[in-house]
N, CA, C and O of each residue as an XYZ file, in Angstrom:
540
protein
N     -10.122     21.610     -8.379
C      -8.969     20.781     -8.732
C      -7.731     21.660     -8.792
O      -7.745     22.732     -9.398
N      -6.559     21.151     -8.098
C      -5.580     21.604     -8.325
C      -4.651     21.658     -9.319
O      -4.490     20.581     -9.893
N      -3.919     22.663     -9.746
C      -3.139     22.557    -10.847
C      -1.600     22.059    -10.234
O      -0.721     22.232    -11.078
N      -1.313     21.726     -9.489
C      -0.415     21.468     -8.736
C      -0.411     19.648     -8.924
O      -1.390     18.923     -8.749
N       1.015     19.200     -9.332
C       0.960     18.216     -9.875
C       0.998     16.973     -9.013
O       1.897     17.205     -8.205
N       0.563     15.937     -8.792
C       0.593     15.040     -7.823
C       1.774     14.130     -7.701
O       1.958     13.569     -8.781
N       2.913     13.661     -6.512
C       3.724     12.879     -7.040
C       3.114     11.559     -7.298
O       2.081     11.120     -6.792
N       4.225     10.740     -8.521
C       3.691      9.793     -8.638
C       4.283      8.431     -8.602
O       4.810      8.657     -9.692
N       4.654      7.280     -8.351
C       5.715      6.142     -8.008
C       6.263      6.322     -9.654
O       5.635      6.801    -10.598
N       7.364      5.878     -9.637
C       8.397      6.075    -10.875
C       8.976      3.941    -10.653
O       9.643      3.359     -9.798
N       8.505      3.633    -11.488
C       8.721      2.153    -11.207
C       9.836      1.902    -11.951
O       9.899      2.064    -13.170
N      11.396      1.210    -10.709
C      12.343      0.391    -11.226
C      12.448     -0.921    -11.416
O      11.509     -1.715    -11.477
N      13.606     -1.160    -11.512
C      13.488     -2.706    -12.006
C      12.973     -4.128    -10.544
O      12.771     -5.314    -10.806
N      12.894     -3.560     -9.262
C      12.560     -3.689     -8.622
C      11.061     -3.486     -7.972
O      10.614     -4.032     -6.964
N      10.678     -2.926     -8.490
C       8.828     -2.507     -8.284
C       8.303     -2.692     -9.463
O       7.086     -2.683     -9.274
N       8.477     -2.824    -10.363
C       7.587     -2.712    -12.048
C       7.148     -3.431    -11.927
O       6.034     -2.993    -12.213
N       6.864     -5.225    -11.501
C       5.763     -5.995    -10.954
C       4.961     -6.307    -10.465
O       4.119     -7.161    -10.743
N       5.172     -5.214     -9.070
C       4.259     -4.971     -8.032
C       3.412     -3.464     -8.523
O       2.234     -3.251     -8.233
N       4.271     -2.523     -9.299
C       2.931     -1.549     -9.994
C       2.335     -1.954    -11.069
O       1.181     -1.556    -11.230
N       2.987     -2.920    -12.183
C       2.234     -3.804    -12.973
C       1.103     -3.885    -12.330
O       0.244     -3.007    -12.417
N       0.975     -4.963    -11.601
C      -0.312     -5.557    -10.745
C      -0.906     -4.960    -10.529
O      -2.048     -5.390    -10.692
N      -0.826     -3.343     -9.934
C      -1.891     -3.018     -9.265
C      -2.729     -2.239    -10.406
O      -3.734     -1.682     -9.964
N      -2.549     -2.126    -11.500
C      -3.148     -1.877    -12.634
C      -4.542     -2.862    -13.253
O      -5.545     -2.540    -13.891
N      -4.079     -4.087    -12.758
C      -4.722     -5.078    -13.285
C      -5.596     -5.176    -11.575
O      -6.309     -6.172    -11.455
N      -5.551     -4.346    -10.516
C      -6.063     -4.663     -9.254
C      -5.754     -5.705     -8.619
O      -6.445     -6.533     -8.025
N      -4.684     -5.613     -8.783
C      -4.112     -7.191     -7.962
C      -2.770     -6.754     -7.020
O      -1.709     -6.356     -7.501
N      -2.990     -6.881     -5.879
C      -1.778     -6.893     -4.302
C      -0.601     -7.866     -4.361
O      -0.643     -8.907     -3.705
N       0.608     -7.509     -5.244
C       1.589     -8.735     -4.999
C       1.918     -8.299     -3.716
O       1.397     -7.407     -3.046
N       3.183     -9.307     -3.369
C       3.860     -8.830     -2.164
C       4.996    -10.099     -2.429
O       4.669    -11.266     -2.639
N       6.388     -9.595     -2.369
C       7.691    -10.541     -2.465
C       7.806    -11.476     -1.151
O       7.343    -11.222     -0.039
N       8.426    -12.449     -1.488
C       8.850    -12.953     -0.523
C       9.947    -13.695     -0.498
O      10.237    -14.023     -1.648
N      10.872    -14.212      0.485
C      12.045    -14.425      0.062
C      12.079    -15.962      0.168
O      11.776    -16.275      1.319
N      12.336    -17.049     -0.607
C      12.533    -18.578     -0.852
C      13.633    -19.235     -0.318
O      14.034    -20.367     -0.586
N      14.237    -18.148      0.728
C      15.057    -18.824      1.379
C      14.668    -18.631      3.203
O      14.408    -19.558      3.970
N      14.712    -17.623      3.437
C      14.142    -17.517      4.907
C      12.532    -17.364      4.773
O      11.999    -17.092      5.848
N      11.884    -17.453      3.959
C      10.480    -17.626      3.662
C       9.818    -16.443      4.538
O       8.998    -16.762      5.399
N      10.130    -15.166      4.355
C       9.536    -14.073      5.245
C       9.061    -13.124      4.051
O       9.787    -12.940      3.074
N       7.849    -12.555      4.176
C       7.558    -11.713      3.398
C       8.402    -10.206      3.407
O       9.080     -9.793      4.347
N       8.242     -9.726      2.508
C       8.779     -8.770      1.859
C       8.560     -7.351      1.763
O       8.968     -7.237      0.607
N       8.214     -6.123      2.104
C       7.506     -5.251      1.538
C       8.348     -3.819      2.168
O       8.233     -3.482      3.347
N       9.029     -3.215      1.365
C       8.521     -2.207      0.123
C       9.469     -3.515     -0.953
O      10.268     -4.353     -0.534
N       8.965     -3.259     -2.572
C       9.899     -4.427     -3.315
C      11.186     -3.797     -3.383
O      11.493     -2.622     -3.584
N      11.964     -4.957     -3.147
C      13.845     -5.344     -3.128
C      14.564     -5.664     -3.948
O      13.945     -6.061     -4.935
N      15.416     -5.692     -4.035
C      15.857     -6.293     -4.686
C      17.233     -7.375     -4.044
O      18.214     -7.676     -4.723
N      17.071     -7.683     -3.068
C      17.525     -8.258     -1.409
C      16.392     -8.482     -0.602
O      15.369     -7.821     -0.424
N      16.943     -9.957      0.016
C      15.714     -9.921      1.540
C      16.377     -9.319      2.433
O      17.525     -9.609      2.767
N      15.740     -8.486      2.857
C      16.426     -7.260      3.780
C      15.909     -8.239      5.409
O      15.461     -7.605      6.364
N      16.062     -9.713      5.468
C      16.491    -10.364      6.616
C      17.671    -11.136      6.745
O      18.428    -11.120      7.715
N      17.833    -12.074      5.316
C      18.811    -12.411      4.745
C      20.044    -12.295      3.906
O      21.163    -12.808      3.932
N      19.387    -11.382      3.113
C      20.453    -10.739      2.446
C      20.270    -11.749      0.922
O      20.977    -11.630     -0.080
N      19.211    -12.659      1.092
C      19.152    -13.750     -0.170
C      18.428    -12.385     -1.396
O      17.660    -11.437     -1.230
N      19.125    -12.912     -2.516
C      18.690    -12.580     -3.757
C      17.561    -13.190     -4.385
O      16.953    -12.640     -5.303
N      17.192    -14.570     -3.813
C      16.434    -15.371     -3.965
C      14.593    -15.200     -3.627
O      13.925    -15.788     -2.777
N      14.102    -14.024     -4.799
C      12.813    -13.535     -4.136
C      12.048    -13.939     -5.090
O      12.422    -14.235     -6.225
N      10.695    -13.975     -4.575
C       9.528    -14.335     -5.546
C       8.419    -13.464     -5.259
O       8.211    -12.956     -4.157
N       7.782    -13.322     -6.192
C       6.160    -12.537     -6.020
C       5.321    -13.338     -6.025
O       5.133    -14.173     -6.910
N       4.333    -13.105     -4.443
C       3.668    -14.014     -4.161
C       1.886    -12.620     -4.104
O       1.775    -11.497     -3.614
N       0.829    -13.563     -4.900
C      -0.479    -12.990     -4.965
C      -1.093    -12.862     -3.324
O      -1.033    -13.849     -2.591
N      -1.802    -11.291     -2.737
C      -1.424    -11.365     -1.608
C      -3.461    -11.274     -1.266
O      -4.265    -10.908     -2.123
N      -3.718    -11.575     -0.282
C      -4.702    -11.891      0.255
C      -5.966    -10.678     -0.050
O      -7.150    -10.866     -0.329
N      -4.982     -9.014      0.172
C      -5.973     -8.062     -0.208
C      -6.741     -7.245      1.092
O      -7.133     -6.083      1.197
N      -6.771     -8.552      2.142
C      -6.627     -8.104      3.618
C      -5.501     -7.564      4.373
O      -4.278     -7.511      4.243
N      -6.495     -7.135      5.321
C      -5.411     -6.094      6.746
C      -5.904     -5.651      7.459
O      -7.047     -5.273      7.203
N      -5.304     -5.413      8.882
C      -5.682     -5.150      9.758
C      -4.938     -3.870     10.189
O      -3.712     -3.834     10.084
N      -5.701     -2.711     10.720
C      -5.017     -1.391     10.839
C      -4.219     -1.566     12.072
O      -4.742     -2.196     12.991
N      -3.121     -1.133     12.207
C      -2.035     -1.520     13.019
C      -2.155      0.096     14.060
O      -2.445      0.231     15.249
N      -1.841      0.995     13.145
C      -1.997      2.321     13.429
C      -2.048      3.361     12.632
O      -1.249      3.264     11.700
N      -2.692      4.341     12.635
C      -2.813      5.276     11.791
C      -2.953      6.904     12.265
O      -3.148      7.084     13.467
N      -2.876      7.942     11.501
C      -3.356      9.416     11.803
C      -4.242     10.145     10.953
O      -4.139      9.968      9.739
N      -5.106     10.947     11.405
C      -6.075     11.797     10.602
C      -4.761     13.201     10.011
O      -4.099     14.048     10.611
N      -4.885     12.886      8.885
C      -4.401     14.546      7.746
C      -5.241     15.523      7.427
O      -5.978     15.670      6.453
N      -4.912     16.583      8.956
C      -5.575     18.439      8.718
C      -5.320     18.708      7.838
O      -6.064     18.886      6.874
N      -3.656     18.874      7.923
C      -3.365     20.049      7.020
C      -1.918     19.348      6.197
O      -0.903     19.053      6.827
N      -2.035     19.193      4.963
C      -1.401     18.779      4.032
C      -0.548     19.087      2.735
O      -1.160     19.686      1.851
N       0.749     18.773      2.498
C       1.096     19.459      0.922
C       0.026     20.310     -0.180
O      -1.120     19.891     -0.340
N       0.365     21.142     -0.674
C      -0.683     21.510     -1.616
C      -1.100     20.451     -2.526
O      -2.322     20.447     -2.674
N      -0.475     19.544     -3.190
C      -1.068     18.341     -3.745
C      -1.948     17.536     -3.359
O      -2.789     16.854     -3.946
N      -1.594     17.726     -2.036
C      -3.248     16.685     -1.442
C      -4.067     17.955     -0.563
O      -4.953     17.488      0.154
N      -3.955     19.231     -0.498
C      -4.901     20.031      0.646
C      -6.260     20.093      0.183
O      -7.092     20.681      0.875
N      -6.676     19.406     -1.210
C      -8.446     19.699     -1.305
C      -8.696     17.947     -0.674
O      -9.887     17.679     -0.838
N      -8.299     17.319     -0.338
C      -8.372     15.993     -0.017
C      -8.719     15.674      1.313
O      -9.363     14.652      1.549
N      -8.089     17.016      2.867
C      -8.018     16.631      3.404
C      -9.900     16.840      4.558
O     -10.675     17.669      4.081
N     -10.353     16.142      5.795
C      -8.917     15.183      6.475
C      -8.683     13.827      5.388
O      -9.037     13.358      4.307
N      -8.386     13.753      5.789
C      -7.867     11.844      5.660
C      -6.685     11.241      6.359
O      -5.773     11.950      6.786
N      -6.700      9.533      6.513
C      -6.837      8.670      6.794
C      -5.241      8.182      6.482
O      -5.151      7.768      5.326
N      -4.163      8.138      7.109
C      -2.573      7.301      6.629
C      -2.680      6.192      7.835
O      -3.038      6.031      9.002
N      -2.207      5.660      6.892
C      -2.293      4.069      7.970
C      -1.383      3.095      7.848
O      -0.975      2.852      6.713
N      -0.804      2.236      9.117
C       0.180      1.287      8.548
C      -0.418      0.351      8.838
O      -0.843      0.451      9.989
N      -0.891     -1.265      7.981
C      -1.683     -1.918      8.297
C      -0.620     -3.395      8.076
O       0.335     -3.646      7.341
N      -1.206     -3.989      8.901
C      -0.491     -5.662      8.477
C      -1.518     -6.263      7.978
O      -2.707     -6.334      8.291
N      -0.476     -6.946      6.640
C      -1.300     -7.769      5.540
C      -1.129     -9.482      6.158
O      -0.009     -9.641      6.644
N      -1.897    -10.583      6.214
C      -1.559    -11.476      6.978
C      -0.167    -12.274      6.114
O       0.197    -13.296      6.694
N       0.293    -12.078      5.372
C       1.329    -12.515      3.956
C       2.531    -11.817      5.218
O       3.555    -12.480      5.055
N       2.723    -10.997      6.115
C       3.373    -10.651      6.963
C       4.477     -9.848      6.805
O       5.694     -9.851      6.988
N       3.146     -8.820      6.194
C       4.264     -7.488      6.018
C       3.488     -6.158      6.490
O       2.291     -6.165      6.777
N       4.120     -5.281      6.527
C       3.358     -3.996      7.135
C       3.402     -3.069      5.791
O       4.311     -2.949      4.970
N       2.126     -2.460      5.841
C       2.262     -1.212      4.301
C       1.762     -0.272      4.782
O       0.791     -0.395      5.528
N       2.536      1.446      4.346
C       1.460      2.623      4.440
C       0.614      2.691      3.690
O       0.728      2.313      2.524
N      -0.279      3.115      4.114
C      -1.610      3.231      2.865
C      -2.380      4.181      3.310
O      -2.142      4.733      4.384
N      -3.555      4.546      2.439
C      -4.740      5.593      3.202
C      -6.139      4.652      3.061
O      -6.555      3.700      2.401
N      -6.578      5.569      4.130
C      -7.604      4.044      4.750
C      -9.153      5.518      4.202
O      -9.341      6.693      4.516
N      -9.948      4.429      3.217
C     -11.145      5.101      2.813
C     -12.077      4.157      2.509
O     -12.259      2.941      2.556
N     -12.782      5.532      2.066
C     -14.551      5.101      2.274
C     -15.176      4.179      3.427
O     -15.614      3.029      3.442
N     -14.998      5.377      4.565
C     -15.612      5.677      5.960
C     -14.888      6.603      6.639
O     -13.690      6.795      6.431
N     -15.821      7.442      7.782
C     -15.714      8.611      8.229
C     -14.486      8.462      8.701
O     -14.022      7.427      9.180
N     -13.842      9.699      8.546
C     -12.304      9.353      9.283
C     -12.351      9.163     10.716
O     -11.380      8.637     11.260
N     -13.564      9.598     11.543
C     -13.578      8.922     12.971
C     -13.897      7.558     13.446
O     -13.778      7.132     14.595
N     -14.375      6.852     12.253
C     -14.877      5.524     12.233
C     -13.524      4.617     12.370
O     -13.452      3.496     12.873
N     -12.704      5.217     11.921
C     -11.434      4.450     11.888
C     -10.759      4.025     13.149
O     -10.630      4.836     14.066
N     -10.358      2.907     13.239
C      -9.737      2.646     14.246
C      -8.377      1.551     14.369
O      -7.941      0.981     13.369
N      -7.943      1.406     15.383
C      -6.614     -0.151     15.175
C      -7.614     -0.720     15.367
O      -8.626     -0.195     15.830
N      -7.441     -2.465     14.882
C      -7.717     -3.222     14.916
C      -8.736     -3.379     13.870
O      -9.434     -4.388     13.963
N      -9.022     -2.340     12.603
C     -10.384     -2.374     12.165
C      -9.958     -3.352     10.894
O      -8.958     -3.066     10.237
N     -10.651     -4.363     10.618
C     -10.354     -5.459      9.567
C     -10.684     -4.183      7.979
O     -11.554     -3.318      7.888
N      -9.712     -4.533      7.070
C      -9.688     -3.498      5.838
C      -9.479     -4.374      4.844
O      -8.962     -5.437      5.189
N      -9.767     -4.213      3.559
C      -9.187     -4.712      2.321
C      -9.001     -3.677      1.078
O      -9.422     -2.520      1.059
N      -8.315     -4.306      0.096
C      -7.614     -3.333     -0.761
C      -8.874     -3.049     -1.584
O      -9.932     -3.621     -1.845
N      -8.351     -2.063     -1.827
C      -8.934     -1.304     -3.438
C      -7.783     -0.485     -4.167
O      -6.761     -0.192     -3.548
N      -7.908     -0.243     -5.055
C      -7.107      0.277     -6.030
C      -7.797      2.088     -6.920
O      -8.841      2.373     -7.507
N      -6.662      2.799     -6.599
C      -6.941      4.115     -7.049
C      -5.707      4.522     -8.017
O      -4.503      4.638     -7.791
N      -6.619      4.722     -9.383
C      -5.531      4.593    -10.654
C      -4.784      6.345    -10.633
O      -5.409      7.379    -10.396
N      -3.901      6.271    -10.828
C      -2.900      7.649    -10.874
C      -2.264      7.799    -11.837
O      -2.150      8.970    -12.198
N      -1.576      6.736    -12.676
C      -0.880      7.243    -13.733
C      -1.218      5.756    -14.378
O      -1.723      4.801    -13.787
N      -0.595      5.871    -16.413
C      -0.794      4.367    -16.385
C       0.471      3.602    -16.311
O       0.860      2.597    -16.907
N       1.049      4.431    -15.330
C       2.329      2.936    -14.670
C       1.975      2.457    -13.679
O       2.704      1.589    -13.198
N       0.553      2.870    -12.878
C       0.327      2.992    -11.776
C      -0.939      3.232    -11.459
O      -1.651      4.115    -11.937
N      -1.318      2.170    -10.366
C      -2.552      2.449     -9.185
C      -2.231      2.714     -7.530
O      -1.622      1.892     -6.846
N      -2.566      3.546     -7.198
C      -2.231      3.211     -5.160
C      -3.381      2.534     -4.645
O      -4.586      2.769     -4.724
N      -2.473      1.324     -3.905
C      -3.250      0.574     -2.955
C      -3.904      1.377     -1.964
O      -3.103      1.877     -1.174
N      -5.090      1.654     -1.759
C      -5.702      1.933     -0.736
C      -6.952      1.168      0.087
O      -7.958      0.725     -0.468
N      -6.752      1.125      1.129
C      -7.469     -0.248      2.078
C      -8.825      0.884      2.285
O      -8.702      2.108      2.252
N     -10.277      0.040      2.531
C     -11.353      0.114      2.621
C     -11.895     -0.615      4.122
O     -11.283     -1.658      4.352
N     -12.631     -0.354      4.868
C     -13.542     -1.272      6.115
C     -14.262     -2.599      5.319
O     -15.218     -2.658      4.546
N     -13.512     -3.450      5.777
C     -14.443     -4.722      5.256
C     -16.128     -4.631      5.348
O     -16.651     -4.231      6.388
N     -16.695     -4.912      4.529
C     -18.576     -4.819      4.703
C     -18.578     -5.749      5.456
O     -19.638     -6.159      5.929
């Protein structure tokens, strides 16, 4: 284990709902009630509209890997970790998220591979979403 400290999300008034949640293991994702397009990283603007008018909507938990890369060689905070797995996946709620894609071989991985969330606790303001291979 490293003594080297890990960063960790610092939640504003704009994310404290969506890291709320993932404490309790639950995937929000905003969306905006006026052009009705999902949302993601949280806003505090629909960054299509420009509406202020957003809501948090409970999100499916699914995804599909869009694209991703294997991590050799990494910050000292993550180098006992590596390889692993960064991935940008679309959630069908119709948004794209980075995430790290685990539990399966990092060659097993592929686009198109159907994933769902799990949750890896880091601080207690905070869990990171990380997507899994559907069984």
């Amino acid at each position: 284990m490293s003594d080297i400290e890990r960063p960790a999300p610092q939640p504003d008034a704009d994310s404290a709902p969506f890291w709320a949640a993932t404490l309790e293991g639950v995937l929000l994702v905003q969306s905006c009630l006026d052009c009705e397009r999902g949302i993601y990283y949280p806003r505090s603007v629909c960054p299509f509209c420009m509406s202020e008018n957003l809501t948090w909507n409970l999100a499916s938990g699914r995804a599909i890997i869009n694209t991703f890369t294997i991590v050799h060689k990494a910050p000292p905070a993550f180098a006992g970790e590596v390889p692993y797995v960064v991935a940008l996946v679309d959630l069908p709620e119709g948004v794209r998220m980075l995430t790290r894609i685990v539990g399966c071989e990092v060659g097993d991985v592929h686009i198109g591979m159907d994933v769902e969330v799990e949750f890896s606790p880091l601080t207690d303001v905070a869990a990171l979403p990380y997507f899994h291979p559907v069984a």
